[in-house]
C-alpha positions in Angstrom: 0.0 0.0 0.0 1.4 3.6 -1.0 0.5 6.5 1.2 -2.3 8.6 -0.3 -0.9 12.9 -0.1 -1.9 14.7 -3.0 0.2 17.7 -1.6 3.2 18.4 -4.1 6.4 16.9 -3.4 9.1 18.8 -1.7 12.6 18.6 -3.8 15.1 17.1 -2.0 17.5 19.8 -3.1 14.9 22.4 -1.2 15.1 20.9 1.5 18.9 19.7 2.4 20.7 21.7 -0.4 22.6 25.1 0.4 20.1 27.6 1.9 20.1 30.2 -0.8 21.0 32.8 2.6 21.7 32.4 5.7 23.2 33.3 9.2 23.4 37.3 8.7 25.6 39.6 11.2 25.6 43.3 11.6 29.0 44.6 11.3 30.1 45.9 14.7 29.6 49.7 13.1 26.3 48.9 11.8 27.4 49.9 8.3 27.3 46.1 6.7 26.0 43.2 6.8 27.9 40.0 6.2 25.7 36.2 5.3 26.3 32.8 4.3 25.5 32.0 0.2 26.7 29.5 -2.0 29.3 30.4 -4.3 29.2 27.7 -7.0 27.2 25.7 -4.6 29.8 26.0 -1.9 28.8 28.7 1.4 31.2 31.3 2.0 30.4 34.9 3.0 29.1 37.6 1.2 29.0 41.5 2.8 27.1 44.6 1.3 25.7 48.0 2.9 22.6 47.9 5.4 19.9 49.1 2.9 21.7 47.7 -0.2 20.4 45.1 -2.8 24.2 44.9 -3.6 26.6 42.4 -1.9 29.8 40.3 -3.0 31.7 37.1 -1.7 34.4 37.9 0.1 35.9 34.2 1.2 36.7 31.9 -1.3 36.2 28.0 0.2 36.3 25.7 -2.6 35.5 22.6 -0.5 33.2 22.2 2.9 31.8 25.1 2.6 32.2 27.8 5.3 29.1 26.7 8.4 30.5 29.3 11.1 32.1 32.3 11.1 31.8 36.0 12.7 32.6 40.2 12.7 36.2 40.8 13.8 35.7 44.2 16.2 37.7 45.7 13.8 35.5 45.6 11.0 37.7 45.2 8.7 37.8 40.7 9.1 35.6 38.3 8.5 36.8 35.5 10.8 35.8 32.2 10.3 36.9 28.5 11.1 37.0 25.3 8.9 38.3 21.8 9.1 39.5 19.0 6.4 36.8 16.4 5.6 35.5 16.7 8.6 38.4 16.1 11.0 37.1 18.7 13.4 41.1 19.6 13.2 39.4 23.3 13.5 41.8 26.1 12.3 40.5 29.7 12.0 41.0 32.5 9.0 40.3 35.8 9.0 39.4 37.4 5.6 40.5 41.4 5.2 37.7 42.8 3.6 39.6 45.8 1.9 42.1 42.9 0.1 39.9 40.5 0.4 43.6 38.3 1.4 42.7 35.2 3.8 45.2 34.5 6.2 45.0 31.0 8.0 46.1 32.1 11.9 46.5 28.6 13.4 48.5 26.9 10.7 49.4 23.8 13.1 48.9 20.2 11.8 46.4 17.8 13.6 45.5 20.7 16.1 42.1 22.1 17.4 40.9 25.8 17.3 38.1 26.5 19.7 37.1 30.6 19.6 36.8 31.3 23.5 36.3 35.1 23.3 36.1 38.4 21.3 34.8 41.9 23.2 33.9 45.0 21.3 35.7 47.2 24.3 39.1 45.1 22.5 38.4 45.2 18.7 42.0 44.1 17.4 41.9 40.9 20.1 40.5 38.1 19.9 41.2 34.9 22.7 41.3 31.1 21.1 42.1 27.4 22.5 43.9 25.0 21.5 45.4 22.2 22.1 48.7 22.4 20.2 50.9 21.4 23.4 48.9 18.4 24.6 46.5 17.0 22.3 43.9 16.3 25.3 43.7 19.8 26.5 43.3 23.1 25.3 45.3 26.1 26.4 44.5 29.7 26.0 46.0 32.1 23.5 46.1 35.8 23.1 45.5 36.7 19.2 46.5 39.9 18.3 44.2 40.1 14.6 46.7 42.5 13.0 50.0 41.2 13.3 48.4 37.1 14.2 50.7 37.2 17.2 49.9 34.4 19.6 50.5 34.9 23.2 50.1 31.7 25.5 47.7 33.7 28.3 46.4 30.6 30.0 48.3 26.8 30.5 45.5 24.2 31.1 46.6 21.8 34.2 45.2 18.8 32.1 41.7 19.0 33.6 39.8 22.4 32.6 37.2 21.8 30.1 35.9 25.8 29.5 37.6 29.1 30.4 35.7 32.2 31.2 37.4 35.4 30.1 36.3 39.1 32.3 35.5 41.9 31.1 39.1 43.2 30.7 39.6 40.4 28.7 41.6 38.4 30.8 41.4 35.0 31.4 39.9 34.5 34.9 37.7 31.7 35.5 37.7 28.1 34.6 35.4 24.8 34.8 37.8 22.1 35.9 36.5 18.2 35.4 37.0 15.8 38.4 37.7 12.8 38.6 34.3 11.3 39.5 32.6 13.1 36.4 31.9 16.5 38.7 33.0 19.9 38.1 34.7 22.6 39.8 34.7 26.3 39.1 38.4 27.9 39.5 39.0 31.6 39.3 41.9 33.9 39.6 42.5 37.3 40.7 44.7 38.2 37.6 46.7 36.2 35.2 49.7 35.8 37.1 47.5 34.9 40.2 47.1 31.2 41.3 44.3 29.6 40.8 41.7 29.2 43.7 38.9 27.2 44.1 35.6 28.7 44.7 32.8 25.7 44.5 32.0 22.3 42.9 29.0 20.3 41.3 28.7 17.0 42.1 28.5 14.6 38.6 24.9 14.9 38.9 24.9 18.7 38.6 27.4 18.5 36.2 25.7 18.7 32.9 23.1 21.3 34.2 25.5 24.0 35.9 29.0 25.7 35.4 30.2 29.6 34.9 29.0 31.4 32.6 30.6 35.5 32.6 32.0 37.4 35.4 30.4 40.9 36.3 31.4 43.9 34.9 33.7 45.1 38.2 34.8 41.1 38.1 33.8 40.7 41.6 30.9 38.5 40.6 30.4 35.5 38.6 27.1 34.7 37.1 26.5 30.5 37.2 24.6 28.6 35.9 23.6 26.1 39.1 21.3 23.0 39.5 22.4 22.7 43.7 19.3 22.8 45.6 17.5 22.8 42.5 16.1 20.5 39.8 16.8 22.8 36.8 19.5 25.1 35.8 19.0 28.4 37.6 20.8 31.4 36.5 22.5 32.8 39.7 24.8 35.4 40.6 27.8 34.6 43.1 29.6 37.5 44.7 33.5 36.2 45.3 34.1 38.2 47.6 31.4 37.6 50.2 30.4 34.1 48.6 26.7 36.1 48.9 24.1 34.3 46.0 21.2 35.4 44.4 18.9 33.7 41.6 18.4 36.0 38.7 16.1 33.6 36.6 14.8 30.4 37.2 12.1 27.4 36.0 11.1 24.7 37.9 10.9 22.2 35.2 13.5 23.6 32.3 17.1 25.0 32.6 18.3 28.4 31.7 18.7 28.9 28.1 20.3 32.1 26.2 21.0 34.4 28.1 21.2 38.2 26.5 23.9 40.2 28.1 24.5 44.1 27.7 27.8 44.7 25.9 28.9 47.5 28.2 27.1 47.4 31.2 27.6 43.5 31.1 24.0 43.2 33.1 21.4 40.5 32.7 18.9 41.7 30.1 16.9 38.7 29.0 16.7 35.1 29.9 15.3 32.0 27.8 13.7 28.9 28.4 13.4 26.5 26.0 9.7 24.9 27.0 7.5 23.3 24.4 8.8 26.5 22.6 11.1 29.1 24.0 10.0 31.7 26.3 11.7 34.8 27.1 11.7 36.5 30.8 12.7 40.0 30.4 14.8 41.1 33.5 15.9 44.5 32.0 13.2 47.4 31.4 14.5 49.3 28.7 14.4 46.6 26.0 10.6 45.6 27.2 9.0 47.8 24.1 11.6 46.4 21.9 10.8 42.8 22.6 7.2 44.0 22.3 7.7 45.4 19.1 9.8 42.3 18.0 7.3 39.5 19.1 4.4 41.7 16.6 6.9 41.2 13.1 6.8 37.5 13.2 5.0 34.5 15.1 8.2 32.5 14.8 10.3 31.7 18.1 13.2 34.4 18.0 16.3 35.4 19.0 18.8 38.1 18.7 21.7 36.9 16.8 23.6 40.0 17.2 23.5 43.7 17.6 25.7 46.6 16.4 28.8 48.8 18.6 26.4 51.6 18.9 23.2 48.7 20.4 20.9 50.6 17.9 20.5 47.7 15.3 19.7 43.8 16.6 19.5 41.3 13.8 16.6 39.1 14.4 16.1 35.5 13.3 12.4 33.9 13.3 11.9 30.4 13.3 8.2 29.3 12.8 7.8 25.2 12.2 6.1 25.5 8.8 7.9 27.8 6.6 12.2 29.2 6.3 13.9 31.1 8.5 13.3 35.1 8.3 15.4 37.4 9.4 15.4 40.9 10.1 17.0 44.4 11.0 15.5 45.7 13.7 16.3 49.2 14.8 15.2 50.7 18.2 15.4 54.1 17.8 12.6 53.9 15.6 11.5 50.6 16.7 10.9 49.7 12.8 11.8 46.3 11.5 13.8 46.3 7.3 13.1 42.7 6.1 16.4 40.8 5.1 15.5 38.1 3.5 14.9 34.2 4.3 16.8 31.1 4.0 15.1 29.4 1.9 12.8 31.0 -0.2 11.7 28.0 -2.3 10.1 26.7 0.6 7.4 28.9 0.2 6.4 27.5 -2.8 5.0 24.4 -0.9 2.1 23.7 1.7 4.5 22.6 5.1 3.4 20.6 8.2 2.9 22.0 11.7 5.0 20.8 14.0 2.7 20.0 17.9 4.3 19.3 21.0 3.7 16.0 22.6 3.6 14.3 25.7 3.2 11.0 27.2 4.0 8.7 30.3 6.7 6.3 30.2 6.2 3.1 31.7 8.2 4.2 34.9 6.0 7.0 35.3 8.2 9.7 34.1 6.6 12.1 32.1 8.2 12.2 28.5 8.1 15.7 25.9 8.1 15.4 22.3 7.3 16.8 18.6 4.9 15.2 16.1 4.8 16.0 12.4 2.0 14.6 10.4 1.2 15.4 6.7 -0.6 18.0 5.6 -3.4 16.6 4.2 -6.8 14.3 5.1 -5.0 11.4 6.0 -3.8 12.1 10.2 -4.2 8.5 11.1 -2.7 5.2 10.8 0.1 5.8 9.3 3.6 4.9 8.4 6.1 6.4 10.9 9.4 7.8 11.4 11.1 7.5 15.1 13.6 10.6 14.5 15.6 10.1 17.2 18.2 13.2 18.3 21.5 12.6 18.9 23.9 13.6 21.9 22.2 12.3 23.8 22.5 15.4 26.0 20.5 17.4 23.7 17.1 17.7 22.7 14.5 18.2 20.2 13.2 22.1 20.2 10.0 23.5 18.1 10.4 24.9 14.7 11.6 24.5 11.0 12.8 21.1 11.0 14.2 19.8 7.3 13.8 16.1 8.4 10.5 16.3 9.4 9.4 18.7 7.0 10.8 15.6 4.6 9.2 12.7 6.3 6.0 14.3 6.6 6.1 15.3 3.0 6.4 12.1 2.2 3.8 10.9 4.1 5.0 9.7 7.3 4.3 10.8 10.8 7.8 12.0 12.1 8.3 11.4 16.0 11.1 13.3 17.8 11.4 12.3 21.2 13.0 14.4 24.1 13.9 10.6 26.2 15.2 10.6 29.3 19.1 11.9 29.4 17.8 14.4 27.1 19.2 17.9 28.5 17.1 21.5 29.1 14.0 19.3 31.3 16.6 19.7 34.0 18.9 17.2 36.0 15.9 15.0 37.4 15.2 14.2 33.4 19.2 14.5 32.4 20.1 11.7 35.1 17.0 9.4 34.6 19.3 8.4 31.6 22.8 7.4 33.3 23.8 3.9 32.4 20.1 3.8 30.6 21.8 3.5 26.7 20.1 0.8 25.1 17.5 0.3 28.2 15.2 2.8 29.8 16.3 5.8 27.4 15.1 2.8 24.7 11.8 2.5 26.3 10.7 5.9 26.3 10.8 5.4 22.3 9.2 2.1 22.8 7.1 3.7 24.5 6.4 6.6 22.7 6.0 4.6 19.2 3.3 2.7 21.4 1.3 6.1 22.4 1.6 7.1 19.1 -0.4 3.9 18.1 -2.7 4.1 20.9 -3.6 7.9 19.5 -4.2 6.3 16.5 -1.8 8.2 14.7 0.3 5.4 13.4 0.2 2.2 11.8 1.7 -0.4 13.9 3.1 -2.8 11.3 4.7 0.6 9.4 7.4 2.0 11.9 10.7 2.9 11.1 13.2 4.1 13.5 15.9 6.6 12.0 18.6 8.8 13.7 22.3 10.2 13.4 25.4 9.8 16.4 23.1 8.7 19.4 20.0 8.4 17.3 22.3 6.2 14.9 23.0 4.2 18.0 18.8 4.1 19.1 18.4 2.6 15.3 21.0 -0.1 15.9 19.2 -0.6 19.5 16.2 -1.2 17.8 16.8 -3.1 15.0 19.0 -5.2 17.7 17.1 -5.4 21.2 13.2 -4.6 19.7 13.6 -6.1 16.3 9.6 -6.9 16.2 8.8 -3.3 16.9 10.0 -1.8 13.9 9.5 -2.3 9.9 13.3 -1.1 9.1 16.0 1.5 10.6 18.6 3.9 9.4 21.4 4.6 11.6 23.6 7.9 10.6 27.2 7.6 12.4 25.8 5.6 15.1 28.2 4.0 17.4 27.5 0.0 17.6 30.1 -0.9 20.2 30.0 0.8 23.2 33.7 -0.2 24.4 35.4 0.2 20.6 33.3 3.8 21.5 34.7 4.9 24.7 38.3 3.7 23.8 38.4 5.8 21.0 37.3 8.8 21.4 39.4 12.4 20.1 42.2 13.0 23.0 40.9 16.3 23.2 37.1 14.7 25.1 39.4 13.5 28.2 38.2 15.9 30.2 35.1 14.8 29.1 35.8 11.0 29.6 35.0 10.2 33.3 31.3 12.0 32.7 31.1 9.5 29.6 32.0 6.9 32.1 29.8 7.4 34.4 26.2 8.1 32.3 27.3 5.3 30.0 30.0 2.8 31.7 33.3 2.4 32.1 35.1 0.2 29.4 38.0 -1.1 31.5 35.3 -2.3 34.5 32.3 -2.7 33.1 33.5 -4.8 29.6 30.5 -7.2 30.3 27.4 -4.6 30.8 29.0 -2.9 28.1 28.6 -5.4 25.8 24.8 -5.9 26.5 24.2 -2.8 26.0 25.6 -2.5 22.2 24.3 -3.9 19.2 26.9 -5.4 17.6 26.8 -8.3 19.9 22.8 -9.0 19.0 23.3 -8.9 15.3 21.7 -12.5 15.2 18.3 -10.8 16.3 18.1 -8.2 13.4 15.4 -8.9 11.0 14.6 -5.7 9.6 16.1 -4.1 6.3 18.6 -1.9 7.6 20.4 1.3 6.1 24.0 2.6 7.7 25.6 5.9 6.5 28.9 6.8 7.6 31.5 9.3 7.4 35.1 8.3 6.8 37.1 10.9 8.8 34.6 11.0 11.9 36.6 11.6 14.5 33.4 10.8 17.5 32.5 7.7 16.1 35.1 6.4 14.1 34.1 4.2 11.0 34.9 0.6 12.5 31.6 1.3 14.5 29.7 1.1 10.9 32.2 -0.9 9.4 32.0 -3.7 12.1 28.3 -4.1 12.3 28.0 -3.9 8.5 30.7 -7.0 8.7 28.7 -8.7 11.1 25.1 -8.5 9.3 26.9 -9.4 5.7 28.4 -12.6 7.6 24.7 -13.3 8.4 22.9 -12.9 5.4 21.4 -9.7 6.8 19.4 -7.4 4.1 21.2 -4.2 4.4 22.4 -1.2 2.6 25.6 1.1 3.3 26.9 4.1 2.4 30.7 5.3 3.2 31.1 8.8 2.4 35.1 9.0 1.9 35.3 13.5 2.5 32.9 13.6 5.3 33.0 13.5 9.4 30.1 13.1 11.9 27.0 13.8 10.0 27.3 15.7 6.0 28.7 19.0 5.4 28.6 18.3 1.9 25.1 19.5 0.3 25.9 16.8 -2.4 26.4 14.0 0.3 23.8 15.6 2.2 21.3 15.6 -0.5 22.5 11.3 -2.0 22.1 10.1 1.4 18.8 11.2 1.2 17.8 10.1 -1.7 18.6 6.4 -0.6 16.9 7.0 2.9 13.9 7.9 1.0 13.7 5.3 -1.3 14.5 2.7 1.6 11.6 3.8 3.3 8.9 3.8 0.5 10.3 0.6 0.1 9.9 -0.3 3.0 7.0 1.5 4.6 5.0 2.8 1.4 5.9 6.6 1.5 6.5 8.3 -1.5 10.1 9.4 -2.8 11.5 11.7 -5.5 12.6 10.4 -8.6 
């Protein structure tokens, strides 16, 4: 049986090719603005006048395509960083607009770039890590943009996993991993000073706390801080009196963005990311503006930045059933100047509404969620898609969703699950999942694929379960440990060992490793409960057609944890399809790779649950 939609089918290329524009930034003058467009369908940047129709490229990437970059303060760079085939071997460039010369600033083999700070009040500075001296831990530099002169400011002790930098742009505060998968926040009176420890969190605060930016005088640092709490507050700690006070807080969900003033440094804004984000003003004078903001666009926004002067914000709004628009928005006036939107092709086409979800998982914990159905008369019994997120400390949020958008297009409900170990539900939620791979955080799909039937939305012979890193992982677990559940899965970099996992992860996680340990297991003690909790060693129960994509250069999870389970189901006569993709890493930069993996994931599902698929 083939799924009835008479609504037009979305392209493929629409959908997961380049947006045609993307990601704008006001230059720190307010003058220009800079954006992501394809130059012979590779991104780089483009920059023209506010208030022009003209603009030009002005980086020239001939490969991956540029996915990140900013403003120097100088406004005269466009910095941006980019890896080789997905390495993550980050190294960062900064474009001179006037010569439109590229200079590559950290030309270091098999070494990581992470940008830690920039600070209009220092506009030829900028502060990076890397980990050039010890490839498990990154130290601080000093760039000076002119000149690229790098000045060591900060020597990591082999434990800190984040640095936070005051506002004199000094390297004062770090979050320091312990041993038992806790944290502890360091500061330091000055750069020469020692380092002194000021409090810890316990491994299960760990994921929902840690320092975020000192105050402006630097005698207060503001946390974010789950003690005493279920959910991440936002609190502010004086250091000298070790006085507290919460600024923002939410029962149930953890602090989001927070929007700082750039000279003041004070608290303006605070979000929680609920079934959609919600913003809790703290700061008067920008009431009117977000006001004024929330009247342009019914989208979930945020401010993705804002000019020297404050007098121009750049808005992005994303609604769940059309692209991304963004705007200049200028509070003087309080007038909004359209930009443009990502992808205007979109428009062309009827897309789904995205509804928030929830059900009770079979322990009684109360589970969140997304479900996509397709536009159309048909809303029950149908095939469906599991889209599982990976991380797993992540989640699922409301809004424009290309995968979904797909699947529903297709004509399958699309299920996105916030499971337990899922992060911003607080650490009740986040802990619920430690040791839980490939168990309980599998039941809450189980059990959410089963509401879904009960609901009546979906066809219980027609499931599919689909997903990349962990949700690769949740395919494998579900092809492996549930095989009667599901029709057929499709696991994106997905890790199918959980030992071969641990031990190879990039040096530069080790501060990261003894929180892996304990929320999954520890591979030197705990070979055995490892091993029942990864899918390679159930291959013999798979039954299902299965589809595995892979990255050659992933550096998170390598390609033996494809290759191995791909070995093992060809051994056993296992139907199954895979796809090694030679120039890419953990997931597809590549809109070409990007845009054949899906069209074999949509074939293999028509196939095997009666959607439709593009030609």
């Amino acid at each position: 049986m083939t799924v009835s939609n008479n609504t037009e089918l979305i392209p493929r290329r629409i959908l997961f090719g380049n947006p045609e524009k993307a990601s704008p930034r006001i230059s720190p003058d307010g003058t220009r603005i800079a954006y992501l467009a394809p130059v012979n369908n590779v991104l780089n940047v483009w920059v023209g006048d506010i208030g022009s129709d003209e603009s030009h490229p002005v980086t020239n990437d001939t490969e991956r395509g540029i996915r990140f970059y900013f403003w120097a303060f100088d406004n005269k760079h466009i910095l941006y960083v980019q890896d080789v085939g997905g390495n993550e071997n980050w190294r960062l460039y900064a474009t001179n607009l006037e010569t439109r010369e590229t200079r590559d600033l950290t030309p270091f083999e098999d070494v990581q770039v992470q940008p830690v700070d920039q600070d209009k009040h220092f506009p030829d500075e900028m502060l990076i890590a890397m980990n050039k001296e010890n490839p498990q831990v990154h130290d601080v530099y000093h760039l000076h943009l002119a000149s690229g002169e790098l000045t060591l400011v900060a020597k990591n002790p082999g434990n800190v996993a984040g640095w936070i930098v005051d506002t004199q742009f000094k390297v004062r505060g770090a979050m320091a991993a312990r041993p038992d998968g806790g944290m502890d926040l360091l500061v330091r009176d000055s750069e020469q000073a020692e380092w002194r420890h000021i409090l810890g969190w316990d491994s299960d605060d760990a994921l929902t706390s840690g320092g975020l930016f000192f105050s402006k005088d630097g005698e207060s640092i503001y946390l974010q801080d789950s003690r005493a709490a279920n959910a991440g507050r936002l609190v502010k700690l004086n250091l000298n009196t070790n006085e507290q006070s919460v600024i923002a807080e939410d029962a149930q969900y953890d602090v989001g963005d927070v929007m700082v003033h750039p000279d003041t440094y004070e608290i303006q804004a605070v979000a929680f990311n609920k079934d959609r984000v919600e913003w809790q003003i703290l700061d008067d004078s920008i009431q009117l503006d977000f006001d004024r903001i929330r009247d342009i666009h019914a989208g979930d926004f945020s401010i993705i930045n804002r000019d020297n002067a404050d007098e121009t914000w750049i808005v992005a709004f994303v609604p769940d059933n059309g692209p991304i628009p963004y705007y200049a928005y200028h509070r003087k006036s309080q007038s909004a100047d359209f930009l443009f939107v990502n992808r205007p092709d979109l428009n062309e086409y009827t897309l789904a509404h995205m509804q928030p979800i929830t059900y009770t998982a079979r322990d009684g914990l109360t589970i969140h969620g997304y479900l996509t159905l397709p536009v159309g008369e048909q809303q029950s019994n149908l095939p469906m898609v599991v889209n599982v997120h990976g991380g797993p400390w992540a989640r699922d949020s409301w809004g424009l969703n290309p995968e979904a958008q797909w699947l529903a297009n297709r004509g399958y409900a699309c299920l996105q699950i916030n499971y337990r170990g899922s992060t911003g539900y607080g650490k009740e939620h986040l802990n619920a999942g430690d040791k839980e791979w490939g168990r309980k955080m599998h039941y809450d799909l189980v059990d959410g694929v089963e509401w879904a039937i009960k609901q009546g939305f979906a066809d219980p012979k027609k499931v599919a379960i689909y997903g990349g890193s962990y949700g690769g992982y949740a395919a494998l677990v579900g092809a492996t440990f549930t095989p009667d559940l599901f029709a057929c899965a499709v696991d994106i970099v997905g890790p199918s060992n959980l030992i071969t996992l641990i031990k190879t992860i990039p040096p530069y996680w080790s501060t990261a490793l003894a929180s892996f340990q304990k929320r999954v297991g520890n591979a030197d003690t705990e070979e055995e409960f490892l091993k029942s909790r990864s899918p390679l060693f159930a291959v013999d129960n798979i039954k299902i057609p299965m589809l595995i994509a892979q990255g050659a250069n992933d550096p998170r999870v390598k390609q033996a944890e494809s290759e191995q389970i791909v070995e093992a189901m060809k051994n056993k006569g296992i139907d199954h399809e895979y796809m090694l993709f030679p120039d890419e890493g953990h997931g597809f930069a590549k809109p070409e790779n990007r845009i054949k993996f899906y069209a074999a994931a949509e074939k293999f599902l028509a196939h095997n649950l009666g959607g439709r698929y593009e030609e």
